[in-house]
BADRENTOR-727734 format. One line per field, with one value per residue: residue number from 1; x, y, z of N, C-alpha, C in turn. Coordinates in Angstrom, 3 decimals. Atoms other than C-alpha are relative to their C-alpha. Example, Ala and Ser with C-alpha at 12.3 -4.5 7.8 and 13.67 -1.06 7.14 Angstrom:
BEGIN
i	[1:2]
n.xx	[0.890:-0.820]
n.yy	[-1.190:-1.190]
n.zz	[0.000:-0.060]
ca.xx	[12.300:13.670]
ca.yy	[-4.500:-1.060]
ca.zz	[7.800:7.140]
c.xx	[0.900:-0.770]
c.yy	[1.200:1.090]
c.zz	[0.000:0.730]
//
This chain:
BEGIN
i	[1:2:3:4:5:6:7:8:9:10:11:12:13:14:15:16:17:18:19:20:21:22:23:24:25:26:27:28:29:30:31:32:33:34:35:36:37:38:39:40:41:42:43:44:45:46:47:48:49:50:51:52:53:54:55:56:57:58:59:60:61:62:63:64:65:66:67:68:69:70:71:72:73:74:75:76:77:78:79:80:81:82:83:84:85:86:87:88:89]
n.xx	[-0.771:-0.156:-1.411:-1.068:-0.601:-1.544:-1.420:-1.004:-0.259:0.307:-0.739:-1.144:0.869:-0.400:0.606:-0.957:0.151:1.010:0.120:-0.718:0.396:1.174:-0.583:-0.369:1.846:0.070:-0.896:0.546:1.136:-0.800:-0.674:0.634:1.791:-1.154:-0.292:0.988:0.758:-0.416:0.378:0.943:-0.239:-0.912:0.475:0.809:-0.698:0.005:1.565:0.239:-0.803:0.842:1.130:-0.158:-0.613:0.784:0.683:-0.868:-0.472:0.729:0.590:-0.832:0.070:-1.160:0.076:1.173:0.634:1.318:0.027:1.011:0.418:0.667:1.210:0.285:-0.252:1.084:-0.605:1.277:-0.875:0.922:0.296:-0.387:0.283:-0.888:0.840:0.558:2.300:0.044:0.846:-0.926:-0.178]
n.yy	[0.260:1.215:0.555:0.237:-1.265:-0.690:1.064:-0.621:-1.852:-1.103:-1.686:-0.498:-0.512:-0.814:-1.521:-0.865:0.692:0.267:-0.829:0.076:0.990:-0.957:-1.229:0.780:0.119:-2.173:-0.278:1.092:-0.483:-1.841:0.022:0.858:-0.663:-0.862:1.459:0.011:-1.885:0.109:1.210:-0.626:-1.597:0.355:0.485:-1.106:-0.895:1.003:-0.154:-1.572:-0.732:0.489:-0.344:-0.609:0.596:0.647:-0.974:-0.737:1.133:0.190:-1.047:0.179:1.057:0.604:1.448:0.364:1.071:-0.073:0.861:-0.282:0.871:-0.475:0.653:1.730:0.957:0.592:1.307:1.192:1.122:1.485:-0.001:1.130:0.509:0.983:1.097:-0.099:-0.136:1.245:0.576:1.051:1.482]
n.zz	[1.201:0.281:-0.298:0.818:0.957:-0.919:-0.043:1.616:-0.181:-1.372:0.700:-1.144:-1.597:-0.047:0.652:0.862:0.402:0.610:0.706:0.959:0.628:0.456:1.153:1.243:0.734:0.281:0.903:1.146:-0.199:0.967:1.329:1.210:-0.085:0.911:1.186:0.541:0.481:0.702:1.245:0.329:0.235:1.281:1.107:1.010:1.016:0.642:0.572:0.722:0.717:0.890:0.450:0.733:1.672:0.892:0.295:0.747:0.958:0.640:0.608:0.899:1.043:-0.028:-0.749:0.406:1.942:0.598:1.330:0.486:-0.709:-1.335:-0.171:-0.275:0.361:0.654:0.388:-0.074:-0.690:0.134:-1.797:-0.109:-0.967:-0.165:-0.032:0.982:-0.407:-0.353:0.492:1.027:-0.532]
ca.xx	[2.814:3.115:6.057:7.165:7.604:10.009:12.386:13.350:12.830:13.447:13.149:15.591:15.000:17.305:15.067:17.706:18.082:14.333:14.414:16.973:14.822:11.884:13.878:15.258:11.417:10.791:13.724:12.862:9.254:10.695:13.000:10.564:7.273:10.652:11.562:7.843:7.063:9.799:8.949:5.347:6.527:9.347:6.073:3.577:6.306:6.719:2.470:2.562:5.588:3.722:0.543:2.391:4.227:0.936:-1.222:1.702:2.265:-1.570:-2.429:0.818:-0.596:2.449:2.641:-0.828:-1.456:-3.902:-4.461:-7.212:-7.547:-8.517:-12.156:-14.561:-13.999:-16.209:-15.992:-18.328:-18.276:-19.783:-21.001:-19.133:-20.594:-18.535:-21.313:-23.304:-27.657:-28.810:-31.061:-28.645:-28.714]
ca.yy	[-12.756:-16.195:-18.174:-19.892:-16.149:-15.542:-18.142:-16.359:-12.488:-10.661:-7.170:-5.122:-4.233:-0.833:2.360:3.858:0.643:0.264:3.687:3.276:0.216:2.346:5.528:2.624:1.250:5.050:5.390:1.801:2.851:6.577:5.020:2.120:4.933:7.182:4.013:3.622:7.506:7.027:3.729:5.487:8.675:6.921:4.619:7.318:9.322:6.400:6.113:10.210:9.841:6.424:7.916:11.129:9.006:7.044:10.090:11.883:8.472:8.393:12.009:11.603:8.470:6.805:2.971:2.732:0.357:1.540:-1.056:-1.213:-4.601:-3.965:-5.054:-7.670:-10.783:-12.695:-16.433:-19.691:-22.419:-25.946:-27.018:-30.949:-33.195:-36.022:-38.387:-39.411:-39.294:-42.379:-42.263:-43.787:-46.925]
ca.zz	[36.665:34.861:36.394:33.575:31.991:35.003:34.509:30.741:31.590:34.910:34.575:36.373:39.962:39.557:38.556:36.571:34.764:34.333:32.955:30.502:29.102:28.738:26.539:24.582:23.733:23.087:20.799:18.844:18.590:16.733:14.517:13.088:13.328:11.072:8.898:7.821:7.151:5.027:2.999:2.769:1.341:-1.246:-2.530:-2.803:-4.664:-6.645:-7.586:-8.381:-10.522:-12.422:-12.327:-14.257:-16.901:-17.937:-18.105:-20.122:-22.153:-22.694:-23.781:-26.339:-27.864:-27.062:-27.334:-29.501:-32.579:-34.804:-37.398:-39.208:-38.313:-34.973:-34.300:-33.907:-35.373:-37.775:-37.132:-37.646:-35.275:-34.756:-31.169:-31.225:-28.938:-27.138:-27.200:-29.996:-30.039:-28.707:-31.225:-34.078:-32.165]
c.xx	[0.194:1.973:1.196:0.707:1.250:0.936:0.705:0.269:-0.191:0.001:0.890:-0.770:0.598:-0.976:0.265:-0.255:-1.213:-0.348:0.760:-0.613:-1.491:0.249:0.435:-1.224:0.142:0.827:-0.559:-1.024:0.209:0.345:-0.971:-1.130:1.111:-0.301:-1.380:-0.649:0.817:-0.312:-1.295:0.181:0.815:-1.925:-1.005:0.399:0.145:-1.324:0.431:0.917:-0.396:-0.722:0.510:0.208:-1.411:-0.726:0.617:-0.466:-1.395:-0.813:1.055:-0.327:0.873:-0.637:-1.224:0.328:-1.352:-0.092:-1.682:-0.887:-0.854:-1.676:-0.403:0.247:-1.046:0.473:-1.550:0.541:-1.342:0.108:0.267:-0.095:0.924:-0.514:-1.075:-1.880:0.415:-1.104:0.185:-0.130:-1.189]
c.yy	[-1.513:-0.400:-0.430:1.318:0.466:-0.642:0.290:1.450:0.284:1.132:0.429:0.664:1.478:0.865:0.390:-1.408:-0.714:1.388:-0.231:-1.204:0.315:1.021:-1.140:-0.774:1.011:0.173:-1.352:0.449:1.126:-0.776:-1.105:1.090:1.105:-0.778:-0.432:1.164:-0.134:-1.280:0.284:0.813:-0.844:-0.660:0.999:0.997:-1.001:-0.824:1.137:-0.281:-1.126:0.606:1.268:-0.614:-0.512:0.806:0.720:-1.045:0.084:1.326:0.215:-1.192:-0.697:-1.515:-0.160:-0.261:0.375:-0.977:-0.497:-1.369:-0.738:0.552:-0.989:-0.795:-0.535:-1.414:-0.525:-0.849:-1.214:-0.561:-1.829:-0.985:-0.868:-1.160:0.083:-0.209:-1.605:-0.503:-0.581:-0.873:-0.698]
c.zz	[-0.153:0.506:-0.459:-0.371:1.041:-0.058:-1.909:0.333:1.564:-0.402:1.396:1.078:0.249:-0.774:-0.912:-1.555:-1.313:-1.284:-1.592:-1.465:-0.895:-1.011:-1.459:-0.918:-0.712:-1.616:-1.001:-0.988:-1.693:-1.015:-0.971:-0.434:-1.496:-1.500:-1.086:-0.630:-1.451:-1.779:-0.408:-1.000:-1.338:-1.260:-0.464:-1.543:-1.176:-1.110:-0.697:-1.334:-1.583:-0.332:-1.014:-1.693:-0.596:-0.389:-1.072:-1.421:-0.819:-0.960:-1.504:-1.461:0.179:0.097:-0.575:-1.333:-0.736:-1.253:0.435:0.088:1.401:0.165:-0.082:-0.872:-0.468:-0.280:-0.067:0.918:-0.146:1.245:-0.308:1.322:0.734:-0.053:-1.089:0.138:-0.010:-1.023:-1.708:-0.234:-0.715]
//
């Protein structure tokens, strides 16, 4: 074992001790492996219950502009150089 690492952590030299350090891992472990099932589970429910509304929203029509306006665009343009022909000069 690295030396420096012994001069911050000893572990305990009692059994019982060491045990108790081990159930408490164990238990950590549970409640974050819990804590994440959970924050999984809220966002999936959270996708399903989007993915319902927009599917709903979009078979309703909801929220759509129909104007008659709506299509391509008919412009002219003019390609403006920044520099003028050298052959002016």
């Amino acid at each position: 074992m690295d030396p420096r690492w012994q001069q911050f952590y000893q572990p305990p030299r009692s059994p019982l001790a060491r045990l108790g350090l081990v159930l408490i891992g164990i238990g950590i472990l549970a409640l974050s492996f819990l804590l994440g099932l959970f924050v999984l589970a809220i966002a999936i429910g959270l996708a399903v219950v989007g993915g319902i509304f927009l599917t709903v929203r979009r078979w309703l029509g909801l929220g759509q502009r129909k104007q008659e306006s709506d299509g391509p665009i008919d412009v002219e343009y003019r390609v403006v150089h920044r520099e003028r022909d050298r052959r002016d000069d």
